[in-house]
ChimeraX commands (.cxc) that place a marker at each C-alpha (Angstrom):
marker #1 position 66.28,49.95,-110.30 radius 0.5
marker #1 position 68.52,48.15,-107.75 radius 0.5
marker #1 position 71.58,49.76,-106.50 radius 0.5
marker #1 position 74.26,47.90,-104.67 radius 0.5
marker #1 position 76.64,50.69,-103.72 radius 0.5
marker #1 position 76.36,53.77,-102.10 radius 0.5
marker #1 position 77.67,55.88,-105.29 radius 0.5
marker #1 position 79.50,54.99,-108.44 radius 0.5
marker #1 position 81.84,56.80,-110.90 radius 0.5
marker #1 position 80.52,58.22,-113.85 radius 0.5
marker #1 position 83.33,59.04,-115.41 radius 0.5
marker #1 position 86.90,59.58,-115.80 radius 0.5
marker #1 position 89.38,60.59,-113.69 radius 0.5
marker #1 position 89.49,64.28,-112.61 radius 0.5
marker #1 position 92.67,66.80,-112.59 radius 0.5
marker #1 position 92.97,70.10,-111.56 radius 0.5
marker #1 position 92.12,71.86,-114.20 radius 0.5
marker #1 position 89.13,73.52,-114.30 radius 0.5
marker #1 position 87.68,72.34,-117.88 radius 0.5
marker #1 position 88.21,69.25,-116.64 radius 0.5
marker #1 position 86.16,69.69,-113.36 radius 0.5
marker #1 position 83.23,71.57,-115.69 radius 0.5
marker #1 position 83.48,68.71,-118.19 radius 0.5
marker #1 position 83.12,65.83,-115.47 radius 0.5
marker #1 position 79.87,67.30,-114.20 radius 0.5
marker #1 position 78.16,69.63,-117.06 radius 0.5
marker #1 position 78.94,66.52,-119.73 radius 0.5
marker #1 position 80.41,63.20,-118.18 radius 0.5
marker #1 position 77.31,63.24,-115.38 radius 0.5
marker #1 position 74.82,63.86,-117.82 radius 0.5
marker #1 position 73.74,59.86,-118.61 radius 0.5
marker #1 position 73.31,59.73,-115.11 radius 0.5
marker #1 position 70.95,63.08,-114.50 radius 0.5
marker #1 position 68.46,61.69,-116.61 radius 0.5
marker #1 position 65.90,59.24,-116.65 radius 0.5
marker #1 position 67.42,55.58,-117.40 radius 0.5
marker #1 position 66.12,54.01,-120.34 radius 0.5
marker #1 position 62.79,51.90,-119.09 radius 0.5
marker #1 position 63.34,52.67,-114.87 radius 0.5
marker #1 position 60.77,54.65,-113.00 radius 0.5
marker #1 position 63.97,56.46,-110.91 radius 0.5
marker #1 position 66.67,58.77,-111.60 radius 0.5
marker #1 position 69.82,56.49,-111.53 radius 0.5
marker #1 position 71.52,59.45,-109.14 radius 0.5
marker #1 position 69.31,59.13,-106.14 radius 0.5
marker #1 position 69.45,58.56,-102.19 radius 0.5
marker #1 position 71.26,55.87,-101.37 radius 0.5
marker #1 position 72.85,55.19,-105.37 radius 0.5
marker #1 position 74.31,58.69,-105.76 radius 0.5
marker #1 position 76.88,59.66,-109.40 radius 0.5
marker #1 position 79.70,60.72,-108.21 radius 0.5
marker #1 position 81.80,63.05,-110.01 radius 0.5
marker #1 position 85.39,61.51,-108.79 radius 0.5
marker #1 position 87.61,63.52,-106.14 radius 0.5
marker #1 position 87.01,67.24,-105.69 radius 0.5
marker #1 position 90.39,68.39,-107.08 radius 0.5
marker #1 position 90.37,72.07,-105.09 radius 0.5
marker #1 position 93.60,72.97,-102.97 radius 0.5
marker #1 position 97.09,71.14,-103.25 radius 0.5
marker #1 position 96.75,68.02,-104.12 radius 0.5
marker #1 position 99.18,65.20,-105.78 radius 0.5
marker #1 position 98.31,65.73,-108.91 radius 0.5
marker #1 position 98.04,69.78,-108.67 radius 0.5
marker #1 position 101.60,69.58,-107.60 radius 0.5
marker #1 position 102.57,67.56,-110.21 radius 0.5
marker #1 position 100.39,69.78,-112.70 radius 0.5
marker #1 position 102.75,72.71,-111.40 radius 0.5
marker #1 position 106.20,71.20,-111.75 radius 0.5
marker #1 position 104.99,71.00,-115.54 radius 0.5
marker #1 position 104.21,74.53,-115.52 radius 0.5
marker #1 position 100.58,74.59,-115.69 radius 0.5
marker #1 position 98.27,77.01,-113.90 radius 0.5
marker #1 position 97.03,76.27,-110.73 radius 0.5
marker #1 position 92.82,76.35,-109.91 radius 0.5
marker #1 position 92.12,79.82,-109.32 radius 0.5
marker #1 position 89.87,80.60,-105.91 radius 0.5
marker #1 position 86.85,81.49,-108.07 radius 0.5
marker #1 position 87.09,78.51,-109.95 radius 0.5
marker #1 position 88.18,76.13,-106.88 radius 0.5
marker #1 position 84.26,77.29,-105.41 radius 0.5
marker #1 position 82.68,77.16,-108.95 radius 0.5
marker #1 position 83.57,73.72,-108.55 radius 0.5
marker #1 position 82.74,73.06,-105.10 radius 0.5
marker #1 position 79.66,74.53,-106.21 radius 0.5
marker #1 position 78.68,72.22,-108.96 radius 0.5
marker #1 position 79.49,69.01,-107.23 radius 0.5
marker #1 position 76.66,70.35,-104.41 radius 0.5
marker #1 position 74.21,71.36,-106.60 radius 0.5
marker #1 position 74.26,67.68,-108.28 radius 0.5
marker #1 position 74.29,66.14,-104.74 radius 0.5
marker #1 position 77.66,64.21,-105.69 radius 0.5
marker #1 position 79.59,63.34,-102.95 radius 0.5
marker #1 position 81.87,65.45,-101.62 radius 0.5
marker #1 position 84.97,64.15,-101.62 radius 0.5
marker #1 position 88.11,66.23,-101.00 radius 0.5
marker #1 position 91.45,65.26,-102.40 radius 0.5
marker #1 position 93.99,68.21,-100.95 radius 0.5
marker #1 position 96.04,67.80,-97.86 radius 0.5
marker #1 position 93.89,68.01,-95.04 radius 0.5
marker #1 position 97.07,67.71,-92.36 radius 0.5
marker #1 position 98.19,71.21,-94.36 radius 0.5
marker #1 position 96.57,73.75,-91.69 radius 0.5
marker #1 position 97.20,76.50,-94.32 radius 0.5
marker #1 position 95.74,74.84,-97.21 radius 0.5
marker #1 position 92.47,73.99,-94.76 radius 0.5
marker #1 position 92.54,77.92,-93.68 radius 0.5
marker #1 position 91.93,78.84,-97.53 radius 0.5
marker #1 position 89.63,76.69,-98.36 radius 0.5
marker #1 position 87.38,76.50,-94.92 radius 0.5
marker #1 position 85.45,79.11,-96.56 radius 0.5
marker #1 position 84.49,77.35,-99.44 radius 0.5
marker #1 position 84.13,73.45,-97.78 radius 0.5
marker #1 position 82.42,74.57,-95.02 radius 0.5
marker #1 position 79.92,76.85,-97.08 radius 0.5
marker #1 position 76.59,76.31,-95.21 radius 0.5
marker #1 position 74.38,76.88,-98.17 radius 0.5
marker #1 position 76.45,74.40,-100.51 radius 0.5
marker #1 position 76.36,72.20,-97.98 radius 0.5
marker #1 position 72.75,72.26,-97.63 radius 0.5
marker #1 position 72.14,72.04,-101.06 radius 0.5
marker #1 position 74.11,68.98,-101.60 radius 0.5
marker #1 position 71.99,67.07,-98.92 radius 0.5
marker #1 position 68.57,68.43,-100.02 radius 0.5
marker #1 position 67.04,66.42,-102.39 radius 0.5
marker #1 position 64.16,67.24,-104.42 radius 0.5
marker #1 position 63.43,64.32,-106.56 radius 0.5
marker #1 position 66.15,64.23,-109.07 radius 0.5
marker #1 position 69.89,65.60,-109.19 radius 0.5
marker #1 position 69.54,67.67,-111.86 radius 0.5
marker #1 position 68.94,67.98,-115.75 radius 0.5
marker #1 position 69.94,69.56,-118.70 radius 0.5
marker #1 position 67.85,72.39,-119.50 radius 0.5
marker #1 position 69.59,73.78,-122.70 radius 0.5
marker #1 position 72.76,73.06,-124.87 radius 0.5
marker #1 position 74.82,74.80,-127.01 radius 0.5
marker #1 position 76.21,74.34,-130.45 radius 0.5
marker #1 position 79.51,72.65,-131.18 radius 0.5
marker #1 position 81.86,75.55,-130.14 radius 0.5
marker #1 position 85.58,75.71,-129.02 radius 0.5
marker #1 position 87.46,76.16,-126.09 radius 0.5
marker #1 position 90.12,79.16,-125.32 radius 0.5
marker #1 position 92.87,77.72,-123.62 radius 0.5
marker #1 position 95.40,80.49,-122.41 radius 0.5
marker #1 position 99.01,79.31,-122.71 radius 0.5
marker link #1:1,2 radius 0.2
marker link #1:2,3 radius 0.2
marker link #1:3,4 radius 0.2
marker link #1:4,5 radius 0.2
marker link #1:5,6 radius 0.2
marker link #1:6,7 radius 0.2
marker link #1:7,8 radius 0.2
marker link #1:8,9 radius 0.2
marker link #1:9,10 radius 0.2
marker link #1:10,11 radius 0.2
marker link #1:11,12 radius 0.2
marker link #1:12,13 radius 0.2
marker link #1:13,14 radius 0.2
marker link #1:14,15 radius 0.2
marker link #1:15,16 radius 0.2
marker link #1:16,17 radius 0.2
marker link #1:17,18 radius 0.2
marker link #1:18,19 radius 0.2
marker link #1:19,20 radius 0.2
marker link #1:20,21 radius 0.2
marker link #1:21,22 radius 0.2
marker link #1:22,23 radius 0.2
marker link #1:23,24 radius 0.2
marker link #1:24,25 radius 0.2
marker link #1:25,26 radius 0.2
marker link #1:26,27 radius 0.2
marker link #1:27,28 radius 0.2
marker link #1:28,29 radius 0.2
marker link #1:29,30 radius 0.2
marker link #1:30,31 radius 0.2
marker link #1:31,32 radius 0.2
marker link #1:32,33 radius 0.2
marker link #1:33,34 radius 0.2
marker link #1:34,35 radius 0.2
marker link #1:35,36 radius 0.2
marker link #1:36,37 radius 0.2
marker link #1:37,38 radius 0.2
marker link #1:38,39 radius 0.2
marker link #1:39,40 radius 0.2
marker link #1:40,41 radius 0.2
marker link #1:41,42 radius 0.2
marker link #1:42,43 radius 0.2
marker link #1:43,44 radius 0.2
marker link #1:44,45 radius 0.2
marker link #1:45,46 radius 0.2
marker link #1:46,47 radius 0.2
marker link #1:47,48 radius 0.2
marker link #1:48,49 radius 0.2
marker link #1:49,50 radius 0.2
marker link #1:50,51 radius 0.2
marker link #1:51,52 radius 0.2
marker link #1:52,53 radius 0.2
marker link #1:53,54 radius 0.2
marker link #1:54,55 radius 0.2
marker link #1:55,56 radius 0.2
marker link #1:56,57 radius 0.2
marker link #1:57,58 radius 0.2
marker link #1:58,59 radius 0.2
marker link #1:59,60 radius 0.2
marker link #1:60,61 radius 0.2
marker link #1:61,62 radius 0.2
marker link #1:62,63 radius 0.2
marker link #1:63,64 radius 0.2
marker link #1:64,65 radius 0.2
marker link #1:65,66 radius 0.2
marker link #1:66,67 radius 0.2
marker link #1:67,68 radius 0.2
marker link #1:68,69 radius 0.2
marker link #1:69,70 radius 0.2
marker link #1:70,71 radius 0.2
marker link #1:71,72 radius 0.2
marker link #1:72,73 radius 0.2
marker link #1:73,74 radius 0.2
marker link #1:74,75 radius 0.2
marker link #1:75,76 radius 0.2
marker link #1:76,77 radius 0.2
marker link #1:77,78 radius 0.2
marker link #1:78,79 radius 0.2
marker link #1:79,80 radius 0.2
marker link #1:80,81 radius 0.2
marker link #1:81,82 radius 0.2
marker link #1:82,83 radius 0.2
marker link #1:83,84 radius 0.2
marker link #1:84,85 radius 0.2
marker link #1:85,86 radius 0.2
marker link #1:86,87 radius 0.2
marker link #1:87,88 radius 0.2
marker link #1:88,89 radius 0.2
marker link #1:89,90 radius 0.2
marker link #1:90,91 radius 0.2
marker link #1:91,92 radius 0.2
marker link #1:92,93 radius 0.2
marker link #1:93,94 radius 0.2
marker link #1:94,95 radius 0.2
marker link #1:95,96 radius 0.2
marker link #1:96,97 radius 0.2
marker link #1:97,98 radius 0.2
marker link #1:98,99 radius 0.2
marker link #1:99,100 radius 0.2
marker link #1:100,101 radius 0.2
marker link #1:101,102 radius 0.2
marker link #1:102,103 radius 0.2
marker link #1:103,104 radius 0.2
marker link #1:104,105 radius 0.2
marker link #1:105,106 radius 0.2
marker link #1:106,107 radius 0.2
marker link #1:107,108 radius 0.2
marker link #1:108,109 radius 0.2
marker link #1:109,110 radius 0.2
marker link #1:110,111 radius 0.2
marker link #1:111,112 radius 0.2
marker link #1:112,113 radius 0.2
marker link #1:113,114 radius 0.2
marker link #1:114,115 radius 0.2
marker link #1:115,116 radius 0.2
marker link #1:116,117 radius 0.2
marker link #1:117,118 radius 0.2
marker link #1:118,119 radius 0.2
marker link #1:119,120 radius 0.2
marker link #1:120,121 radius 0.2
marker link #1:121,122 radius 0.2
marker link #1:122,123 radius 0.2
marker link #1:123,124 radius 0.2
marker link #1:124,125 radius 0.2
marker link #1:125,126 radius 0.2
marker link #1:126,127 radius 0.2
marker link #1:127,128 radius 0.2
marker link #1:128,129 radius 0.2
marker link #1:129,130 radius 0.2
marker link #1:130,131 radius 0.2
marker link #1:131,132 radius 0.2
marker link #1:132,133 radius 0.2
marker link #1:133,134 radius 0.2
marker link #1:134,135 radius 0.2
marker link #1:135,136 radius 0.2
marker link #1:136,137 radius 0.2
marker link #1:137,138 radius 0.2
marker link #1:138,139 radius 0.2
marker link #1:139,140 radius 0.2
marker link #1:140,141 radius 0.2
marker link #1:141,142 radius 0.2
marker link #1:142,143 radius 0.2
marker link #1:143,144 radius 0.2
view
């Protein structure tokens, strides 16, 4: 399968929220995880990589925005859940807080700069991942 880019979007745009984040990889990426219809490649490989949109950890436009409405911000667990998934399916890494905000880079070194992440995002081991199990049509708590 011929690739002309480096990566492509598989989806749409992502906000700082974390079922948002968990929907963009876990649902959004899926298509792209497995085989394509009739190629002999994964279509998230080397060189083509799926790529999840912007990393929406830390301040950011939009998180800003998000809070002048009143909505929650990321929490720190799920701000490195997140960084988390977009390693382990070797997306790239793009950031999308202010990186000129010293503070905002203090508190979140620790989770951009995790080694093993890191490492896990650049290994690759013949595919970027694949759904193993689903579950049933269930709903979603959303606290107020």
């Amino acid at each position: 399968m011929h690739c002309p880019f480096n990566f492509y979007r598989t989806g749409g745009d992502n906000f700082p929220r974390f079922l948002d984040g968990m929907t963009h990889t876990l649902v959004d990426m899926l298509p792209f995880l497995s085989d394509a219809p009739g190629a002999a490649v994964r279509m998230s490989r080397p060189g083509c990589w799926a790529y999840l949109d912007m990393l929406s950890i830390g301040k950011s436009y939009f998180q800003l925005e998000y809070l002048a409405e009143g909505c929650p911000i990321l929490s720190t667990v799920e701000e490195r859940t997140l960084f988390a998934l977009w390693a382990i399916v070797s997306s790239p890494l793009i950031l999308s807080f202010d990186v000129t905000d010293d503070a905002e880079v203090e508190r979140l070194w620790p989770i951009v700069a995790n080694e093993r992440a890191l490492s896990i995002n650049e290994q690759w081991a013949g595919e970027a991942g694949r759904l193993l199990k689903q579950a049933g049509a269930c709903s979603y708590y959303i606290p107020p």
